[in-house]
N, C-alpha and C positions, 0 to 999 in steps of 0.2 A: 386365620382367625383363631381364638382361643376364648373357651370360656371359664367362670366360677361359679362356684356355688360356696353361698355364707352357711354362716351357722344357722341359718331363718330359713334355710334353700333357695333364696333369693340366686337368682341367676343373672350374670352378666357379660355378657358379649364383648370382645375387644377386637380389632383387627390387630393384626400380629404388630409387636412394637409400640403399640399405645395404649397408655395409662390410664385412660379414660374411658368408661366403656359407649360404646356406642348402641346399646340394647342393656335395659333393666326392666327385670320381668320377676316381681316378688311373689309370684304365683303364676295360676292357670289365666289364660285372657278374659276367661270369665268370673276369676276374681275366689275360682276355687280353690283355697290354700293345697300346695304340693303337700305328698302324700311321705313324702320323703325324697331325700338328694337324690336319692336311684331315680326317680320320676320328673324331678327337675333335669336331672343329666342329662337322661334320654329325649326331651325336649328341645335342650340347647344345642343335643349335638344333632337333631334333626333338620331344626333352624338351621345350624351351619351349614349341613349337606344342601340343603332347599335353595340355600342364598348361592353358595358357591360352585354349584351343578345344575343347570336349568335345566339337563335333562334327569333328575334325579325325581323318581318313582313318588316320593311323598313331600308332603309338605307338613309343618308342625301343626295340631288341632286345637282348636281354642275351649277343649276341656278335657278331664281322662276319660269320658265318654267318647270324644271322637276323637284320640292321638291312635297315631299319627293319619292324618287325611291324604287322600290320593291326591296329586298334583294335578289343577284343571290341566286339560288338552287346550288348546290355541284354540280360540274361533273359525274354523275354515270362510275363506273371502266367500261372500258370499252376494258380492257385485255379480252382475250377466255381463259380458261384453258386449258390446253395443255394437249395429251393425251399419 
């Protein structure tokens, strides 16, 4: 995957070899304008780690208040076997 940043800091996501992004994100999730490309970059390349390593430590935050958010744990099963 590769990303960009526009002149607006607009971020967009492409899987390697396509022209078309498959993620555009013109801001924060909560719709707070990025703060600059350094704050957008560091978002998209989170996202990518998050997408492309499940077992990777954080996941991207839906504002600069909470980037980057720790990666939920799995739900441990939490069926009894039955006897």
């Amino acid at each position: 995957m590769r990303y960009e940043i526009d002149n607006n800091n607009a971020v967009r996501i492409f899987d390697d070899g396509e022209e078309i992004p498959f993620t555009y994100q013109p801001d924060w999730p909560d719709t707070t304008p990025w703060k600059n490309a350094e704050e957008a970059k560091n978002w998209a390349e989170i996202m990518i780690e998050a997408m492309q390593n499940p077992d990777s430590e954080f996941i991207p935050g839906t504002s600069p208040d909470n980037h980057p958010m720790p990666r939920p744990k799995p739900e441990a099963d939490t069926e009894e076997a039955s006897d």
